[in-house]
C-alpha positions as CSV (number, residue, x, y, z in Angstrom):
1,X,-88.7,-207.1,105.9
2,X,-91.8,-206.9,103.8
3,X,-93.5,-203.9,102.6
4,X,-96.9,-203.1,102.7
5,X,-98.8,-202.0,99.7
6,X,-98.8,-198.2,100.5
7,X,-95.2,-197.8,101.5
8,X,-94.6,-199.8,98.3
9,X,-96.6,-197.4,96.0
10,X,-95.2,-194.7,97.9
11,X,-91.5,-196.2,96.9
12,X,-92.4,-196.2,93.4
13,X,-93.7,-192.5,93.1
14,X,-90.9,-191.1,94.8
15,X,-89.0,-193.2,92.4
16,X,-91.0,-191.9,89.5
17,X,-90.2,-188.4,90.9
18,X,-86.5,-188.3,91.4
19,X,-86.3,-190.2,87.6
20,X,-88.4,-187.6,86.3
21,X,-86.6,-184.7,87.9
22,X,-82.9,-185.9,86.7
23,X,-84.0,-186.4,82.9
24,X,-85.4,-182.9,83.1
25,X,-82.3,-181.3,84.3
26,X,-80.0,-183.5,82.2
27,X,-82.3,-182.1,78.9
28,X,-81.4,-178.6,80.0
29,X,-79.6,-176.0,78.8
30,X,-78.9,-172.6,79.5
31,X,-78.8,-170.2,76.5
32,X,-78.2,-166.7,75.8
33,X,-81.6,-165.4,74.3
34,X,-83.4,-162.3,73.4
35,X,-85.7,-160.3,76.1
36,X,-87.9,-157.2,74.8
37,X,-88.3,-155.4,77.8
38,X,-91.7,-153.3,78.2
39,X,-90.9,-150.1,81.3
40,X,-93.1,-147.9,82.4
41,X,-91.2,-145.0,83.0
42,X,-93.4,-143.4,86.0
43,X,-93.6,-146.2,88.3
44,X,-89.9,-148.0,86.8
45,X,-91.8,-151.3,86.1
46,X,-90.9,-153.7,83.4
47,X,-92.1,-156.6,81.7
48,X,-90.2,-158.9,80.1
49,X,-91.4,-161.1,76.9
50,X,-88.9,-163.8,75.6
51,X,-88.4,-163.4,72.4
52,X,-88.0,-167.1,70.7
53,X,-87.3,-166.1,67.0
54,X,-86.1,-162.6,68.2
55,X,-89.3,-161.2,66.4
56,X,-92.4,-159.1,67.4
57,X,-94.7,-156.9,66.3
58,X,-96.4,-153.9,67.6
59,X,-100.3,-153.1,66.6
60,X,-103.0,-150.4,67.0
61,X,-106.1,-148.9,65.3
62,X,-105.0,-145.8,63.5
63,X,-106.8,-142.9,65.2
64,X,-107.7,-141.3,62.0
65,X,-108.7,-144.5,59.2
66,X,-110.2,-146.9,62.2
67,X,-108.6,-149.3,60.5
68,X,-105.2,-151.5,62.1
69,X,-101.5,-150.7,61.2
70,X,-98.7,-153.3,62.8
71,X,-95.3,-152.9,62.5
72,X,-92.5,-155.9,62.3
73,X,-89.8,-155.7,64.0
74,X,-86.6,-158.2,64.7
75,X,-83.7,-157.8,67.7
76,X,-80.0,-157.8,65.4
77,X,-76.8,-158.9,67.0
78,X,-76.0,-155.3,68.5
79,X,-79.7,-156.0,70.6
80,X,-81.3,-153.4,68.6
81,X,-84.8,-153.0,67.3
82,X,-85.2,-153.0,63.8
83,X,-88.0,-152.2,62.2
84,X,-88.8,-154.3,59.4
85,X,-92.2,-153.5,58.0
86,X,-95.7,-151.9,58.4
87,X,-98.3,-153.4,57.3
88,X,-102.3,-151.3,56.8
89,X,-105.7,-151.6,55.9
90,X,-105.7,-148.3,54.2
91,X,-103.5,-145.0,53.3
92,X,-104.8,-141.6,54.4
93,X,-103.9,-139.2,57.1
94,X,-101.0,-139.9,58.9
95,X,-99.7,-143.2,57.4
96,X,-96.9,-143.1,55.4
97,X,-96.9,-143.3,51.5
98,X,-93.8,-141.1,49.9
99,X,-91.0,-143.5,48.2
100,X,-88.8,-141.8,51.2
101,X,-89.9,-143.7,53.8
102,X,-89.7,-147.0,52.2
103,X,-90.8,-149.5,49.5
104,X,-94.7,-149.6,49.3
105,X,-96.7,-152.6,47.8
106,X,-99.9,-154.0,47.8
107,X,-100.5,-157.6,48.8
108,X,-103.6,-159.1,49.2
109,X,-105.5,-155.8,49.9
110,X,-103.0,-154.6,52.2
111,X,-100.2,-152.1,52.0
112,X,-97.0,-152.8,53.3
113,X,-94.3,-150.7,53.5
114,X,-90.8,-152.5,53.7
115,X,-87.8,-150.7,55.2
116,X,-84.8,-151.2,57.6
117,X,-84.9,-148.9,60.9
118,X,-83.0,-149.4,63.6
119,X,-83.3,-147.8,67.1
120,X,-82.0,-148.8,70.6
121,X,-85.3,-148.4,72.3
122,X,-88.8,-147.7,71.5
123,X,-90.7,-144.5,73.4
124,X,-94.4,-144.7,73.1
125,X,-97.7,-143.5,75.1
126,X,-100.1,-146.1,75.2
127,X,-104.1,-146.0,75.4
128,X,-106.6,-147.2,75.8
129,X,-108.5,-145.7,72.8
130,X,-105.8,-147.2,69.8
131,X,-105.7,-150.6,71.4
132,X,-102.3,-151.2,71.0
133,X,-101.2,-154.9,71.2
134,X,-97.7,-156.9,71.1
135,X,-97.5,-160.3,69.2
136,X,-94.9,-162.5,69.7
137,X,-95.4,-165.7,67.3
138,X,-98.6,-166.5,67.4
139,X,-99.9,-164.6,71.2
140,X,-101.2,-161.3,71.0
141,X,-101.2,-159.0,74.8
142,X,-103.0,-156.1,74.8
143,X,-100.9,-153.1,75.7
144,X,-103.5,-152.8,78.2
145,X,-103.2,-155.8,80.4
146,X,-99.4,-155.4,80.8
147,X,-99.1,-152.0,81.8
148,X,-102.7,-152.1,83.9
149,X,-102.5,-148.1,83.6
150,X,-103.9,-145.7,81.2
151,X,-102.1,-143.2,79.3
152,X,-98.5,-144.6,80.4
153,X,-95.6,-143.4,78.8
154,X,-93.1,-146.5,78.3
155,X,-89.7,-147.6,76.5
156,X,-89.5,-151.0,74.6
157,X,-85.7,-152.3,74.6
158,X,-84.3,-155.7,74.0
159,X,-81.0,-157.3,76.1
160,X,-79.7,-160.9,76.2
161,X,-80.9,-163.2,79.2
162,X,-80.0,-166.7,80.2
163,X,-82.7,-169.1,79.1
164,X,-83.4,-172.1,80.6
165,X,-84.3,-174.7,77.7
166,X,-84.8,-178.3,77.3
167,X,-85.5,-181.0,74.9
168,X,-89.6,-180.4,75.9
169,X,-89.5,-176.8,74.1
170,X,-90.3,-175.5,77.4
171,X,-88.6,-171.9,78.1
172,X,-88.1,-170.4,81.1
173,X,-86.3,-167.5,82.5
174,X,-83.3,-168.0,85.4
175,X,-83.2,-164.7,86.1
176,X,-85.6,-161.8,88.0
177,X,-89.4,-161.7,86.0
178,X,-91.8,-159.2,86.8
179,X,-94.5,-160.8,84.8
């Protein structure tokens, strides 16, 4: 029985696809990783951001100085958040400077305070005037763009997901998203 040139090419991609499709799944894994969950608490809405190096940081423009402040934080074993660090532009009204709250230095124009706080959840408002952001490695989100509301009261928490992974460095999650 001979073949004629398009069923032949069309034997070959579907070839190409199944091939293609089983060393994907076979360079899978699934993996326990680190969510931080962004709700809003009036309409029950989250967002979830997976978190590769279990790090973020949280941003805004102090209200007072005009000038940005971002805190560092990491998810421990116990899935809490932890904050880390703050780094500003300035001191003045409202920032934090006694020995109390932390270790203060001065690197490269900027203070950072250094200290270890944890909490099980975050509870923020969020405007449009500070311009809060999130930054997860190297991708800022405005505060903004995920929560599309103004003046929304929300709770940041982590929790452990199942991860799809592969040998691409391609994540994806296996569960609900409400991205």
């Amino acid at each position: 029985m001979k073949h004629t040139k398009g069923e032949f090419l069309r034997i070959i991609i579907i070839s190409l696809i199944i091939v293609s499709s089983i060393a994907f799944i076979l360079g899978c894994t699934i993996e326990q990783g680190n969510v931080l969950v962004i709700q809003n608490n009036k309409t029950g809405t989250s967002t979830e951001f997976y978190l590769p190096e279990n790090e973020f940081s949280l941003g805004y423009i102090h209200s007072v100085m005009k000038t940005p402040a971002e805190e560092f934080f990491y998810i421990n074993k116990n899935n809490e958040i932890v904050l880390d660090k703050t780094v500003y532009k300035s001191l003045g009204v409202g920032l934090p400077f006694l020995p109390s709250e932390g270790s203060l230095t001065v690197e490269d124009g900027e203070f950072i305070l250094y200290m270890n706080r944890s909490f099980k959840e975050l509870s923020m408002v969020i405007s449009p005037i500070p311009k809060h952001w999130l930054k997860i490695g190297d991708t800022t989100y405005p505060m903004m763009d995920i929560l599309k509301e103004e003046n929304c009261f929300i709770k940041i928490y982590a929790r452990d997901k199942n991860i799809i992974k592969n040998f691409f460095n391609f994540s994806s999650d296996i569960l609900d998203n409400n991205y």
